[in-house]
C-alpha positions in Angstrom: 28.6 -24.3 41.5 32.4 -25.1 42.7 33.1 -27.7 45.9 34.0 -24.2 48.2 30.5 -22.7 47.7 28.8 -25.7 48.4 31.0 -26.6 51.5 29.4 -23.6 52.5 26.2 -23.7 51.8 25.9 -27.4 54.0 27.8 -25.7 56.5 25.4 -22.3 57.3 22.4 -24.6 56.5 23.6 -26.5 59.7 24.6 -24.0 61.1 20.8 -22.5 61.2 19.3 -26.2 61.5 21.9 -26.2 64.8 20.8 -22.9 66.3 17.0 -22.8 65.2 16.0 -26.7 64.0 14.8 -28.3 61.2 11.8 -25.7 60.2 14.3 -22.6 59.7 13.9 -20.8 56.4 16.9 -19.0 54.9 17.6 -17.2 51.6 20.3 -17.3 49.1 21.9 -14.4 50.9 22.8 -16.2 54.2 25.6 -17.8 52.2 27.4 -14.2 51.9 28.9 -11.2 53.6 26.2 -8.0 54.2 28.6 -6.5 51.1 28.7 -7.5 47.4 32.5 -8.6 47.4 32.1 -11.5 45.1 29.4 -10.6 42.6 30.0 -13.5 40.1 29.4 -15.7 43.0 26.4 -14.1 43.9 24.8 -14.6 41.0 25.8 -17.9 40.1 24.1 -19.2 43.6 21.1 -16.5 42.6 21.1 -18.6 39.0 21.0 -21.9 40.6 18.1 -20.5 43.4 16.0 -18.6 41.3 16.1 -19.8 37.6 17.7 -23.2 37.7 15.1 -25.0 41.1 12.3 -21.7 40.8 13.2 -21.3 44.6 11.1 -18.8 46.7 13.1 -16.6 49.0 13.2 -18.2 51.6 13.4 -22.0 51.7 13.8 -24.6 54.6 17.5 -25.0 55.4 17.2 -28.8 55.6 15.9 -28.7 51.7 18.7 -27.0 50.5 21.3 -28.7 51.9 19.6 -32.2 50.6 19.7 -30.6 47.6 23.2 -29.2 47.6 24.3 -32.5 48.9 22.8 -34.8 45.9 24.1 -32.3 43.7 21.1 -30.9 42.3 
Protein backbone atom coordinates (compact mmCIF):
# COMPACT_ATOMS: atom_id res chain seq x y z
CA UNK A 1 0.00 0.00 0.00
CA UNK A 2 1.35 3.75 -0.80
CA UNK A 3 2.85 6.19 2.28
CA UNK A 4 -0.75 8.37 1.86
CA UNK A 5 -2.96 5.29 2.74
CA UNK A 6 -1.00 4.37 5.48
CA UNK A 7 -0.60 7.94 6.91
CA UNK A 8 -4.07 7.36 7.15
CA UNK A 9 -4.72 4.42 8.42
CA UNK A 10 -2.25 5.33 11.78
CA UNK A 11 -4.01 8.44 11.84
CA UNK A 12 -8.03 7.08 12.23
CA UNK A 13 -6.57 4.14 14.26
CA UNK A 14 -5.63 7.04 16.74
CA UNK A 15 -8.05 8.73 16.13
CA UNK A 16 -10.53 5.84 17.56
CA UNK A 17 -7.80 4.71 20.20
CA UNK A 18 -8.06 8.74 21.19
CA UNK A 19 -11.83 8.92 21.38
CA UNK A 20 -12.74 5.19 22.61
CA UNK A 21 -9.07 3.60 24.02
CA UNK A 22 -7.12 0.87 23.32
CA UNK A 23 -9.89 -2.03 22.99
CA UNK A 24 -11.83 -0.24 19.98
CA UNK A 25 -12.43 -2.56 17.01
CA UNK A 26 -12.71 -1.02 13.56
CA UNK A 27 -12.99 -2.37 9.99
CA UNK A 28 -11.29 -1.80 6.75
CA UNK A 29 -14.02 0.71 5.89
CA UNK A 30 -13.19 3.37 8.65
CA UNK A 31 -10.26 4.28 6.41
CA UNK A 32 -12.93 5.70 3.58
CA UNK A 33 -15.76 7.98 2.68
CA UNK A 34 -19.56 6.29 3.21
CA UNK A 35 -19.22 6.33 -1.02
CA UNK A 36 -17.01 4.23 -3.30
CA UNK A 37 -14.93 7.12 -4.81
CA UNK A 38 -11.69 5.39 -4.99
CA UNK A 39 -12.44 1.74 -5.67
CA UNK A 40 -8.85 0.60 -6.60
CA UNK A 41 -7.99 1.82 -3.14
CA UNK A 42 -10.58 0.03 -1.62
CA UNK A 43 -9.70 -2.99 -2.66
CA UNK A 44 -6.06 -2.90 -2.38
CA UNK A 45 -6.66 -2.14 1.68
CA UNK A 46 -9.59 -5.01 1.34
CA UNK A 47 -6.46 -7.30 -0.32
CA UNK A 48 -4.11 -6.50 2.27
CA UNK A 49 -7.11 -7.03 5.25
CA UNK A 50 -8.78 -9.99 4.00
CA UNK A 51 -6.41 -12.14 1.85
CA UNK A 52 -2.90 -10.91 2.51
CA UNK A 53 -3.22 -11.00 7.17
CA UNK A 54 -6.89 -13.33 7.00
CA UNK A 55 -8.24 -10.26 9.12
CA UNK A 56 -11.78 -10.56 10.55
CA UNK A 57 -13.93 -7.51 10.18
CA UNK A 58 -13.34 -5.96 12.78
CA UNK A 59 -9.89 -5.78 14.41
CA UNK A 60 -8.43 -3.83 17.42
CA UNK A 61 -7.24 -0.43 16.22
CA UNK A 62 -4.08 -0.58 18.22
CA UNK A 63 -3.22 -4.01 16.04
CA UNK A 64 -3.51 -2.48 12.99
CA UNK A 65 -1.73 0.41 13.28
CA UNK A 66 1.38 -1.88 14.83
CA UNK A 67 0.98 -3.60 11.90
CA UNK A 68 0.74 -0.75 9.46
CA UNK A 69 3.59 0.85 11.28
CA UNK A 70 6.20 -2.25 10.85
CA UNK A 71 5.13 -2.54 7.52
CA UNK A 72 3.41 -5.66 7.45
Amino acid sequence: MNNAINQKITAVCNDKILKKGENVGLSFYAFFANKNDNPKLLMEVAEWWIKKHKLNHFEKAVKIKEMIQNKL
